[in-house]
Every structure is written in structure tokens, then in C-alpha cells.
N, C-alpha and C positions, 0 to 999 in steps of 0.2 A: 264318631259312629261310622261314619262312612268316607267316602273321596269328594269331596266338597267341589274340588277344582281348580281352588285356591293358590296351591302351591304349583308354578311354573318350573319348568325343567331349566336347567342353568344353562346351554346352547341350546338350540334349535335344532330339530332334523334335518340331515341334509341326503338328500337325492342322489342318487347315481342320476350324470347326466349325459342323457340317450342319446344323443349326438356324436358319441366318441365309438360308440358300438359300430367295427367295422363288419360284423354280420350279426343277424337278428340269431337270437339263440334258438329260436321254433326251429328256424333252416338249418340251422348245423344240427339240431336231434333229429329233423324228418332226415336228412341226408346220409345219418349213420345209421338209420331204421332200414334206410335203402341198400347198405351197403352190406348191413347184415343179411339182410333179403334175400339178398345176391347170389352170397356167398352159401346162405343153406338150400336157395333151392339149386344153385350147382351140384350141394354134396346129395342133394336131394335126388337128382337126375342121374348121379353119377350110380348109386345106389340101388338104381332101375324103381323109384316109387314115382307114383304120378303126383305125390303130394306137394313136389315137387313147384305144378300149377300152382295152388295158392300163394308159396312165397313169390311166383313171380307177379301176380295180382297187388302184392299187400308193396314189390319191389315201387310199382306202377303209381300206386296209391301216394308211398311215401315221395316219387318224386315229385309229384304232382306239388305236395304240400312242400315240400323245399321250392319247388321256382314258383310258387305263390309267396309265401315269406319273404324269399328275394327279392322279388319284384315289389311288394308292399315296404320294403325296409328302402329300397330306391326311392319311391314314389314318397315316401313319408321324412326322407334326407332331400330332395327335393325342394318338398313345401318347407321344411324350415331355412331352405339358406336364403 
């Protein structure tokens, strides 16, 4: 009638294991959120728009979150060695 639970899987799950990741993937997406940033609010300025300002806000934003990840992805290689 249903899944009892009975029946086990023939291997086991296995884990990516996080120790071999030489950058945290959070900081390589905020770092290319930063880099797009960048790049539209130059075409932004170059354009004569003042819209320009928020991608350099949102550029600020993302770098902020990449040298937080960073520095988290250190601190947490760190504790395991």
C-alpha cells in the first residue's frame, strides 16, 4: 500500500566532500553579480543615466557578500584542519 521502509538502497549516499572546494560557490556568484554591476553601471554612466548609482550600490553590496564568503570559507578550512 505504501513505502514501509523496509527495502534499503544497495550503496549508500555519498557527499560531496567540502574540504576540497577551493572557493565557496556563494563568492564566486556574489563576485560575478559584482562584476556585472560594474560593467552596467559604466554603460550606465556612459549613456548620461543616473541609474547608473544603483548598480554601483547593488556593485558594493555584492562585494561585500563575496569577502564575507571568503573569509567564512577560510575560517571554516581553518576549523577543520
Amino acid at each position: 500500500m505504501g513505502d514501509t521502509g523496509r527495502r534499503r538502497p544497495r550503496c549508500p549516499p555519498t557527499y560531496p566532500d567540502r574540504r576540497t572546494a577551493p572557493m565557496p560557490r556563494l563568492a564566486l556568484y556574489a563576485l560575478i553579480v559584482c562584476l556585472l554591476a560594474v560593467a552596467a553601471a559604466v554603460v550606465s554612466f556612459v549613456q548620461g543615466s543616473f541609474l547608473g548609482i544603483v548598480w554601483v550600490l547593488l556593485a558594493g553590496l555584492s562585494s561585500n557578500m563575496c569577502w564575507y564568503y571568503l573569509k567564512r570559507g577560510k575560517a571554516e578550512k581553518a576549523v577543520t584542519r
